[in-house]
N, C-alpha and C positions, 0 to 999 in steps of 0.2 A: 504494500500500500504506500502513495504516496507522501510524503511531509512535505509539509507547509509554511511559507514564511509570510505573515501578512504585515505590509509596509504602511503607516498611516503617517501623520502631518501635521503639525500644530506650529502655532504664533500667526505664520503669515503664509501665502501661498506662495509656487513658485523657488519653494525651497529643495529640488532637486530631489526628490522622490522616483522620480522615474531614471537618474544618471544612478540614483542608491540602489534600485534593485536590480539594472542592468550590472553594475557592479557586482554586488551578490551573485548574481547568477552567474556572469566570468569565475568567481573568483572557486564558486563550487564544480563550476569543468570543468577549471582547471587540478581540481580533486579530482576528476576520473567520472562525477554525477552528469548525469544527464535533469535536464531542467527543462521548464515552461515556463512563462509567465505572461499573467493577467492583469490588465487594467480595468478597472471601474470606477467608472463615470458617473457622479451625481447628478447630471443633468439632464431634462426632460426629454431631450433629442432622442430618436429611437438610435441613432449614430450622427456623426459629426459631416454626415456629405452635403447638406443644406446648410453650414452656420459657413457664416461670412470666418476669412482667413485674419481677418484684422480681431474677432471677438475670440475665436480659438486658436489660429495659427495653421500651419500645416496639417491637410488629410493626410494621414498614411493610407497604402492601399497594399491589401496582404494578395498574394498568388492565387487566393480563392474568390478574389473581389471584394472583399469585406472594405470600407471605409472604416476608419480608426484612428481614434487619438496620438499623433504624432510620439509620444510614448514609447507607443512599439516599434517607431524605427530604432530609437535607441537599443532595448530589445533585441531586437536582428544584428542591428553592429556590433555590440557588444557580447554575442554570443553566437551558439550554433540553433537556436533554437527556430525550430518552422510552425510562423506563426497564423491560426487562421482569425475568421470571425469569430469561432468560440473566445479565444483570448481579450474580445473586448466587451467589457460586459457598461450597458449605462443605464439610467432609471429608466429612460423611454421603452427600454428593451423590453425590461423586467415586467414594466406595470403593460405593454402589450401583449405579453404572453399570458400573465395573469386574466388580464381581460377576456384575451381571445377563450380560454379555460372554463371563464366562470358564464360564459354568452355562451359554450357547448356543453354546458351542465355539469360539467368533469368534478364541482364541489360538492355535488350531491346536495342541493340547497342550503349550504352554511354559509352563513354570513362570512364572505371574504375580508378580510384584516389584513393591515401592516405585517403583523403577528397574530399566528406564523405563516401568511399566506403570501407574502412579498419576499418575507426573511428566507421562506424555504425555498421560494425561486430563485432567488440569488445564490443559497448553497448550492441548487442543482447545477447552475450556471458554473461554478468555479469547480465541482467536479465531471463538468461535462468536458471542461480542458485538456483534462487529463485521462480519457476514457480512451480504453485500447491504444496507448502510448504506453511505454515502459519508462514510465517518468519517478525519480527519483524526490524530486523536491519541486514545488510549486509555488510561484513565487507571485506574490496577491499583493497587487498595492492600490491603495483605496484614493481615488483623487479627491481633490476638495482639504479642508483644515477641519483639525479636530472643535466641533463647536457650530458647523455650520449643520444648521435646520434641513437640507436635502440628501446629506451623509448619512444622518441619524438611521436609516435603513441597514445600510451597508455595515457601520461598526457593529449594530447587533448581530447578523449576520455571522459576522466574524467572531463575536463574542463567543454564541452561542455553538458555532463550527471548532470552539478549539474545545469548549468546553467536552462536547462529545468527540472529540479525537481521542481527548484524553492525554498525556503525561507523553512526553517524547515527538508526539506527534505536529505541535503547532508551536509557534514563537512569534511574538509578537515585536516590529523591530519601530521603533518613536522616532521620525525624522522632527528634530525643532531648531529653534535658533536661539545661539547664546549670542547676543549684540555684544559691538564692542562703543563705549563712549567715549570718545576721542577727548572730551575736555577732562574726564572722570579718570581718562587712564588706565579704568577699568572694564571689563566682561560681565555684563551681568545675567546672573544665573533663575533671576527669577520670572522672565517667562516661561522657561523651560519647565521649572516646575509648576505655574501655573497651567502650563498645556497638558501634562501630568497628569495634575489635577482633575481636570475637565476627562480625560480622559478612563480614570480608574471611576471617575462618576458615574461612567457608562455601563462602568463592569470589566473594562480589559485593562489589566498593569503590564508594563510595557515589559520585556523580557531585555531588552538592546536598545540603548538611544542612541542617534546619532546624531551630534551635535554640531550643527549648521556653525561656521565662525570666521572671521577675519583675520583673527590671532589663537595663537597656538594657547590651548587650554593648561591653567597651570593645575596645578596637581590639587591644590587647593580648592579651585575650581570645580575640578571631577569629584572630588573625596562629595563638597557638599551637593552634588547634584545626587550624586550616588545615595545620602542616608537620605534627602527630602523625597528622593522619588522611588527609595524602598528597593532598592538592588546594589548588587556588589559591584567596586567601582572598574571594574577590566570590561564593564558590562558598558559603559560612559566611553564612546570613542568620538575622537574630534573630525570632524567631517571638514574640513579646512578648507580656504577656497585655494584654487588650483590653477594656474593657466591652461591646463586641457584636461577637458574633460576626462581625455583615455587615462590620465595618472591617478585616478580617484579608486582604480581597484585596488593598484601596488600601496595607498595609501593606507587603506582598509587594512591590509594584509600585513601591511609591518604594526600596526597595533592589532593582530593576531584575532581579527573581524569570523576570519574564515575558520579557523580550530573553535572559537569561542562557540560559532553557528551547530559544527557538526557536534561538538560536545552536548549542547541543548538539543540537538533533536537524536542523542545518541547514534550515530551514523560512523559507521568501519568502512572508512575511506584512505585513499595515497595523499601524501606529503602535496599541498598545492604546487605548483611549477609556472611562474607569471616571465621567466628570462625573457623567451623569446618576445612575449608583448610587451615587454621593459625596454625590451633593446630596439626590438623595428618600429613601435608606436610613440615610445614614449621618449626615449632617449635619440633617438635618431636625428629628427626632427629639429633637436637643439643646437645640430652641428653643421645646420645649413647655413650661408649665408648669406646668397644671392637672398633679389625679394623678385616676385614675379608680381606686375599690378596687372589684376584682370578685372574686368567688370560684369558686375550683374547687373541688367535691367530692366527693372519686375513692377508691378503694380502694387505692390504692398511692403515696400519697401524699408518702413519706419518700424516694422514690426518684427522682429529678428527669427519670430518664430515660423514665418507666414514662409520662409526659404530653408527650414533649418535641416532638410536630406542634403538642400542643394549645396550649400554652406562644406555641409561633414564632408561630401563627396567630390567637390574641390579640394579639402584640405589633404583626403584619403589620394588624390590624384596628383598632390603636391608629394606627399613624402615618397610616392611611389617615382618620384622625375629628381628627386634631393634639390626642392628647391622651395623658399616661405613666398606666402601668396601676399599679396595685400589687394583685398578684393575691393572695389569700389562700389559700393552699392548709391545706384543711381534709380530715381524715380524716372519712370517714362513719362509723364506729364513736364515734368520739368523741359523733356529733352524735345517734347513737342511744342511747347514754348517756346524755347529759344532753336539752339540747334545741335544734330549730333557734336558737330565739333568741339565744342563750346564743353563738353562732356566728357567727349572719350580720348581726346588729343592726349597721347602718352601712354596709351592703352595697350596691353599686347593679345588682350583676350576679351572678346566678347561675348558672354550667353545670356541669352534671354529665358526663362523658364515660364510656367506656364501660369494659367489664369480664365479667369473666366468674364465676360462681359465688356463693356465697349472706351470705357474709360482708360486714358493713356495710348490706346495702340495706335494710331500716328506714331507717338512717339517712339513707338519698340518698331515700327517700320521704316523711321529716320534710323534709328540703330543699326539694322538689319543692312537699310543703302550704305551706311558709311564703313561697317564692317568689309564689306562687299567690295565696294570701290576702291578701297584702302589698303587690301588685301589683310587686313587682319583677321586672325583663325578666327571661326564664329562657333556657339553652338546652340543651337535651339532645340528645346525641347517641351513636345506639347502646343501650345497657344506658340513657344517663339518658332516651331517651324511652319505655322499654320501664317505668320507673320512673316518668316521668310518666302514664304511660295509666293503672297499677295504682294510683297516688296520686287520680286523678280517679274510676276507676271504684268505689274506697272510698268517697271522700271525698264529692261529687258525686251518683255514679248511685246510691247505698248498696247498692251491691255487697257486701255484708261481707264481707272476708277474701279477695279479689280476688286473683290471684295470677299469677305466671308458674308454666308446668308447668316449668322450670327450677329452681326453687325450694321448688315444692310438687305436687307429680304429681297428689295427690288434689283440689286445690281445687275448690269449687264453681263457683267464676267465673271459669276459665282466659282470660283477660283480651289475655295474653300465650302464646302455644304453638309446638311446634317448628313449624318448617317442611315442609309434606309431603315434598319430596325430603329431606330429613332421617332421617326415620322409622326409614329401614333400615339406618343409617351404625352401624359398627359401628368404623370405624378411623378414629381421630380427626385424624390430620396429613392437613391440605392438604383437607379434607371439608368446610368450611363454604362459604357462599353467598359468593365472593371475589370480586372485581373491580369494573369498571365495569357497572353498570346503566342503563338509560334509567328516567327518574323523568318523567312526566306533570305538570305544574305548576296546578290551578287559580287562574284568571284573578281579579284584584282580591285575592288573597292577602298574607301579609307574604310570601312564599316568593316569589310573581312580583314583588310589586315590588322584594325584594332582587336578584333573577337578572334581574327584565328578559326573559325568554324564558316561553315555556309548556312546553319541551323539555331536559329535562338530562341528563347522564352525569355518575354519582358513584359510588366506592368500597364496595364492603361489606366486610362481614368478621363475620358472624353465623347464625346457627344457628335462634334464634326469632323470631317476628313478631308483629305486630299481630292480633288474632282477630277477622277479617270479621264473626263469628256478633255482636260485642257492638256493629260500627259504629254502628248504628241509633240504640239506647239512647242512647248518648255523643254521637252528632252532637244528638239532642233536648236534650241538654244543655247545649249550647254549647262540645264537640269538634269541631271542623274539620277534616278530612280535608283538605290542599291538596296533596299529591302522593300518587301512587301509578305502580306498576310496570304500563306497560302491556299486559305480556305476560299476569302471573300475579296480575294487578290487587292484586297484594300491595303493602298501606299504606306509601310511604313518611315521610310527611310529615304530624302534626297540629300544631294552634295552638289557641286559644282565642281567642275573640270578642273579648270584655269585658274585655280585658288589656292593659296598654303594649303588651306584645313577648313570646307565649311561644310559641316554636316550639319541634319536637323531631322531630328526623331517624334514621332507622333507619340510614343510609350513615354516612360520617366523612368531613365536609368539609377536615380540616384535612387531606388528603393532597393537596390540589390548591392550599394558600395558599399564595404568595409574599410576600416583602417586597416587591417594588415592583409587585406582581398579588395585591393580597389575596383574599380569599375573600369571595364577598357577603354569606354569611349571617354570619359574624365582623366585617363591616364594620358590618350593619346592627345586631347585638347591642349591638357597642359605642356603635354613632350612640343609639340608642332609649336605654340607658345613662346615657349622659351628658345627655341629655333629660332623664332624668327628676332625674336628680342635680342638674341647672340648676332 
């Protein structure tokens, strides 16, 4: 049977809950366990594929189509684990299955409750992660802060799942924040046990705190957190902040995070071993000293979350070329205002990622020209190759006024159009083209010789496509067709000839980059890159 680690949160949000249990769960593969992990979502949404990127940030999108809280990319980078929709569990989910249940009589007319008729869906849900896997430990982090009104489901849940686990089987790990006062000099310990607090109120003591901080906790510090919040103080580790993110697991592990874990849930496992991610991820990295400036330019730009596969998967594309990025994150609006120039002058790399709706894109089409014309590597993916077709088919084929039916229904040169199973969607959550596709590779391409195969499976997450009717036109032009879908022969993949490096992909590579397993086409953007920068 499985063990269980459930992650929860107190003080303030945004305290790295999701970097602590991706950690976690490196730092127990790297014991030899194999691992899952779950996120759950306090909020109404049945999934996160309707909320604006600016209120939640980045969809993730798992191999089976699932939309999901950005979360679980972390998750997949930081581990081996394959993750589907069961691993995202939110209240919208929860309270639709219950409903659906109680409208087919399934309660045998009992009055449906919180408790236990919410609480028991949710346990079903975090053991349904784990059904027919050979999963060793399961790793449950609850979003939201200890305290808020929409959580209150979920910690009983928890409460009452460790309680019937029983002894060895559950652990409870308290992400909070020890502040530092800069005038005071001092770290203070008493939010921390106020969130404690709040917390044992509920009914769960925490087993592991990890103690959010800006300076290194003194011993003083841990001793009293340890007697107020009623555990031994090896049990108090300082969760320090970090320039990268990847150094958060070796941190864990030299205050003995990973022994501490397997001791509480009694687990006969091998000596952890982090060398190799010490040395390729974490330490490597330190000993570059070129800087490559590339630019992103996105529609949501102010929100750090709203790009954050895209962010990892440049950086995973840096250490794989030994070279530090300094990315420029530039808003499209801006660049439609004034002018590319004005923007990218110094640039050696441009990619636009993806997006949804009409605001900005002029500007990520001035992008797209200047990349183009300038010969600087481009890469698009998503909305920016949907943006580079209708920049080419202007610019190039003199398409005038080129257009996605996205953006303009009447265009003469629908360049860009929905997708036929599209046509009749009328309910927008969980309706787009999701998951893994097979992508067909033409041979001598930049595409194959980045991937190396003629056969791939990649991500989508889109609605319109490439318009077959204008292929022709554009390939006499010196558009390149080098992948496509070989079911619905639908275009995944163009480049251009007579260019360093411009490719542009309908999928989203950056859901399948690792730091020490980059992604090829992020490898080879950066490689041609700094080519040209040399």
């Amino acid at each position: 049977m499985a063990k269980y680690i459930f992650i929860t949160g107190g003080v303030v949000s945004s305290l790295g809950k999701g970097i602590a249990a991706a950690s976690v769960g490196k730092l127990l593969e790297s014991k030899g366990l194999k691992v899952t992990l779950i996120k759950c979502d306090p909020y109404i949404n049945v999934d996160p594929g309707t909320m604006n990127p600016f209120q939640h940030g980045e969809v993730y999108v798992t191999d089976d189509g699932a939309e999901t809280d950005l979360d679980l990319g972390h998750y997949e980078r930081f581990t081996n684990a394959k993750l589907t929709k069961d691993n995202n569990i939110t209240t919208g989910k929860i309270y639709h299955s219950v409903i659906s249940k109680e409208r087919k009589g399934q309660y045998l007319g009992k009055t449906v409750q919180i408790i236990p008729h919410i609480t028991n869906e949710i346990k079903e849900n975090i053991k349904k992660a784990s059904f027919g896997k050979k999963v060793d430990v399961v790793i449950v982090e609850i979003g939201g802060t200890v305290g808020d009104i929409e959580g209150l489901p979920f910690l009983e849940a928890i409460r009452q799942f460790k309680l019937e686990l029983g002894k060895d089987y559950a652990i409870n790990i308290h992400v909070t924040l020890v502040p530092y006062i800069k005038s005071a000099g001092e770290t203070k310990t008493k939010p921390t046990q106020h969130s404690v607090g709040t917390l044992r109120e509920i009914g769960i003591t925490p087993d592991i705190i990890l103690c959010r901080t800006e300076k290194p906790l003194s011993q003083e510090a841990r001793s009293k957190i340890a007697l107020f919040c009623n555990m031994d103080k090896e049990a108090v580790i300082t969760a320090i902040d970090v320039k990268s993110i990847y150094e958060v697991p070796g941190c864990f592990q030299l205050q003995g995070l990973d022994k501490l874990i397997v001791r509480m849930l009694n687990i006969k496992c091998e000596d952890g071993d982090l060398s190799l991610w010490n040395s390729q991820v974490v330490k490597k990295p330190k000993s570059f000293s070129g800087i490559l400036p590339i630019a992103v330019v996105g529609k949501y730009i102010t929100l750090q979350d709203a790009y954050k596969s895209i962010y990892e998967a440049l950086a995973h594309g840096a250490i794989e070329n030994g070279i530090k990025l300094a990315i420029h994150k530039i808003d499209s609006e801006d660049i439609e205002k004034s002018s590319a120039a004005k923007y990218l002058k110094g640039i050696r790399g441009v990619l636009i990622p993806g997006g949804f709706g009409n605001r900005g894109i002029e500007g990520k089409i001035k992008a797209v020209q200047f990349a183009r014309e300038n010969k600087i590597p481009f890469f698009g993916i998503c909305l920016g190759m949907q943006t580079a077709v209708i920049e080419f088919a202007r610019n190039v084929c003199k398409l005038n006024r080129a257009h996605s039916t996205e953006f303009s229904k009447n265009t003469k040169y629908p360049v860009i159009s929905l997708l036929d199973e599209q046509k009749a969607v009328k309910v927008k959550g969980a309706s787009m083209r999701l998951g893994a596709y097979e992508c067909a590779l033409r041979k001598g391409s930049r595409a194959h010789e980045a991937y190396r195969k003629v056969k791939i499976f990649e991500r989508h997450r889109h609605r319109y496509e490439f318009n077959s009717q204008y292929r022709q036109i554009m390939e006499k032009k010196g558009l390149e067709v080098s992948g496509f879908n070989p079911e619905g022969k639908l275009v995944e993949i163009v480049e251009l000839k007579d260019h360093p490096w411009f490719v542009a992909c309908q999928f989203h590579p950056e859901f399948k980059s690792k730091p020490d397993k980059a992604h090829p086409l992020f490898v080879d953007f950066i490689k041609y890159s700094l080519k040209e920068k040399n």
